[in-house]
N, CA, C and O of each residue as an XYZ file, in Angstrom:
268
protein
N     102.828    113.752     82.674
C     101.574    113.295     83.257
C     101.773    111.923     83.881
O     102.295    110.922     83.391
N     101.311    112.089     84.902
C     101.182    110.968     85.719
C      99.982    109.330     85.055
O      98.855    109.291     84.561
N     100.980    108.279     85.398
C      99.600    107.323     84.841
C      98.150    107.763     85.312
O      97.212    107.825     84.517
N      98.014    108.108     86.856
C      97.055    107.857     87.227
C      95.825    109.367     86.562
O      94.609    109.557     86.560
N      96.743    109.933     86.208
C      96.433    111.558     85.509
C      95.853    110.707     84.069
O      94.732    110.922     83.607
N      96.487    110.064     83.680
C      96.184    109.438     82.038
C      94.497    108.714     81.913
O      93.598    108.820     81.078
N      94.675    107.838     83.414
C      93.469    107.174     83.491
C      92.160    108.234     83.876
O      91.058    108.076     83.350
N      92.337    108.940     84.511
C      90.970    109.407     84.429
C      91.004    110.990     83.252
O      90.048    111.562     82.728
N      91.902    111.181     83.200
C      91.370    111.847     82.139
C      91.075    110.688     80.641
O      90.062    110.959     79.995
N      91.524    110.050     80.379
C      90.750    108.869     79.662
C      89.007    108.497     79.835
O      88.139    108.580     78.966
N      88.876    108.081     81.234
C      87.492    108.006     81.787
C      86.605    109.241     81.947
O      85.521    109.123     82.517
N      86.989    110.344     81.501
C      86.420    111.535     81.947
C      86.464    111.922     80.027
O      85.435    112.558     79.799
N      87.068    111.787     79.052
C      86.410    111.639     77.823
C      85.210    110.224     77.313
O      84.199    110.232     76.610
N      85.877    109.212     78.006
C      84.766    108.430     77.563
C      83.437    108.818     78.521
O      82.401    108.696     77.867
N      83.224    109.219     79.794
C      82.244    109.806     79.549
C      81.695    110.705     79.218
O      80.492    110.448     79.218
N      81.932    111.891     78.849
C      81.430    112.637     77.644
C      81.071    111.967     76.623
O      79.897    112.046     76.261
N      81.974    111.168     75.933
C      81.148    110.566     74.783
C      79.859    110.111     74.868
O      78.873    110.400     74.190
N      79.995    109.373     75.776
C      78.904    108.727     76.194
C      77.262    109.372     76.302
O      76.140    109.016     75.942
N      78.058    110.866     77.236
C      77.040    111.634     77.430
C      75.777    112.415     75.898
O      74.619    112.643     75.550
N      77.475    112.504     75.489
C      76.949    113.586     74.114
C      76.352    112.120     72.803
O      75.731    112.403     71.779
N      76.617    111.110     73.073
C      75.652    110.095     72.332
C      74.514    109.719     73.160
O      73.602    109.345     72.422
N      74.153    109.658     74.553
C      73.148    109.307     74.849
C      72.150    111.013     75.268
O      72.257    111.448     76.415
N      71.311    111.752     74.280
C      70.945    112.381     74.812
C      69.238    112.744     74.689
O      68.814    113.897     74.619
N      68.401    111.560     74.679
C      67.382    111.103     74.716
C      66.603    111.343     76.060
O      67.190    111.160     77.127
N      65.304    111.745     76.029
C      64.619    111.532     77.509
C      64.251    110.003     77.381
O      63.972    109.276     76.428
N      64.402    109.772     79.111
C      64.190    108.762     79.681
C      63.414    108.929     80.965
O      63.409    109.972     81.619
N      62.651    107.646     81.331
C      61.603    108.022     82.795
C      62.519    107.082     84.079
O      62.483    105.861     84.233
N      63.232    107.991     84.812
C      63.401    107.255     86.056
C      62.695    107.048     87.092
O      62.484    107.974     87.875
N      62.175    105.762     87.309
C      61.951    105.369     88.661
C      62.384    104.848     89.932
O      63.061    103.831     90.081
N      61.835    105.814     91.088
C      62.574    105.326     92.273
C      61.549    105.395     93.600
O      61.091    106.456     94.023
N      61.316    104.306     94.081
C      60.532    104.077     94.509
C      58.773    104.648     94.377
O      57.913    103.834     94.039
N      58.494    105.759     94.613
C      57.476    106.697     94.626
C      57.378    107.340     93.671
O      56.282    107.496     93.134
N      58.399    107.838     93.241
C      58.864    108.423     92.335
C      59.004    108.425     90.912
O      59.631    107.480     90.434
N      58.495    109.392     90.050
C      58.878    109.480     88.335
C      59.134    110.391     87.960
O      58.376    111.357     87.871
N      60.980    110.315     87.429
C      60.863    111.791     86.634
C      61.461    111.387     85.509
O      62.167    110.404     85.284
N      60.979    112.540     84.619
C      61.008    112.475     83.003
C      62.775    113.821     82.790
O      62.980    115.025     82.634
N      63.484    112.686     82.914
C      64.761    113.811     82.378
C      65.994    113.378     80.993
O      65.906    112.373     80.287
N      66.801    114.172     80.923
C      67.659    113.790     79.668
C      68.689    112.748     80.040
O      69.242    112.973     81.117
N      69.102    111.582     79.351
C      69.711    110.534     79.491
C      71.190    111.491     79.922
O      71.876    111.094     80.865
N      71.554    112.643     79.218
C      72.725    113.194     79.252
C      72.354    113.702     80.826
O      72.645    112.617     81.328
N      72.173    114.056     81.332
C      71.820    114.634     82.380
C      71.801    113.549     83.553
O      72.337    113.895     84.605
N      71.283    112.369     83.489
C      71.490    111.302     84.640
C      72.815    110.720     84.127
O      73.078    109.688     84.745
N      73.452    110.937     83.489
C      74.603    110.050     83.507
C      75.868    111.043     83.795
O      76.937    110.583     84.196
N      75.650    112.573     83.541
C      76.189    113.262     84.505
C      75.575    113.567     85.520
O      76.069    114.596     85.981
N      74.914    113.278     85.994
C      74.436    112.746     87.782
C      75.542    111.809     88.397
O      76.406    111.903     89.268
N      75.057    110.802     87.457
C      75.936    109.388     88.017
C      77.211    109.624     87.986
O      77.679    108.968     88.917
N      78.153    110.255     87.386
C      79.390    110.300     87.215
C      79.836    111.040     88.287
O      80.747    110.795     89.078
N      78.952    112.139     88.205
C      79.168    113.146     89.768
C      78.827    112.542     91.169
O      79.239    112.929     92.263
N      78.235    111.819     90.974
C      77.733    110.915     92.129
C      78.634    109.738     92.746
O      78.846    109.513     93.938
N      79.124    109.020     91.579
C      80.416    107.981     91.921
C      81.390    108.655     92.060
O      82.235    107.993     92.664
N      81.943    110.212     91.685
C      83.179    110.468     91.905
C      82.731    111.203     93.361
O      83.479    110.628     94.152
N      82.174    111.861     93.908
C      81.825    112.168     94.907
C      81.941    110.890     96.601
O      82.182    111.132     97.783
N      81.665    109.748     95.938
C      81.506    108.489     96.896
C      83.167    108.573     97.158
O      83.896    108.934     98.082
N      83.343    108.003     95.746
C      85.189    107.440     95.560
C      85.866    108.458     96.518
O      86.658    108.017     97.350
N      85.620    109.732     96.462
C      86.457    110.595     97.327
C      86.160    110.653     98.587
O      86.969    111.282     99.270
N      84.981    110.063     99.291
C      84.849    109.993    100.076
C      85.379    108.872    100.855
O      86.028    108.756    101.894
N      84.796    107.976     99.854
C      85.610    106.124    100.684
C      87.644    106.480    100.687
O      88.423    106.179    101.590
N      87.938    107.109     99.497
C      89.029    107.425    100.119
C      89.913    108.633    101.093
O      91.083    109.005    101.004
N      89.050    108.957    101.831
C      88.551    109.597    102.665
C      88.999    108.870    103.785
O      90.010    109.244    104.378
N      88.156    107.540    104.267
C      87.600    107.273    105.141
C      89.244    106.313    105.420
O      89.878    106.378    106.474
N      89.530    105.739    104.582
C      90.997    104.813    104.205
C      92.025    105.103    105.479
O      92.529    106.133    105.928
N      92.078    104.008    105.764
C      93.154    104.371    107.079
C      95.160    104.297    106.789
O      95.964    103.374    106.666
N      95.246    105.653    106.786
C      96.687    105.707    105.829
C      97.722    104.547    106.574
O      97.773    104.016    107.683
N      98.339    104.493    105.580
C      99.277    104.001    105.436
C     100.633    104.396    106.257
O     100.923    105.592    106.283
N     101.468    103.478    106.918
C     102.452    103.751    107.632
C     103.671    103.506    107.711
O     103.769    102.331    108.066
N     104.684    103.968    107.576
C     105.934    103.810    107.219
C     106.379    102.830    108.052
O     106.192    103.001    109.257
N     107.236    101.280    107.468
C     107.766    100.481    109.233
C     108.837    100.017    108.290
O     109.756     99.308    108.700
């Protein structure tokens, strides 16, 4: 396994933990908006949401060139 294999599978148990200890309703607000959902549930939002960006910004990354 690769380091970079080590690190997110590392970050990808700590959030589970995270998930499976926070699993309480909570009220999010956003602008107009209120919804009543499970803490476990927005924080796998968020996780899906930042890894979704990350792949995108590196995406956008202007490669690298051999000189």
């Amino acid at each position: 396994m690769s380091f970079r294999q080590v690190v997110v599978a590392l970050l990808v148990l700590l959030v589970v933990v995270l998930m499976i200890q926070n699993a309480g309703v909570v009220s999010v607000r956003f602008l107009f908006w209120r919804v009543d959902m499970s803490l476990f549930i927005l924080i796998l939002l968020s996780a899906l949401l930042g890894g979704v960006v990350g792949y995108f910004v590196k995406l956008r990354r202007p490669k690298k060139t051999a000189s």
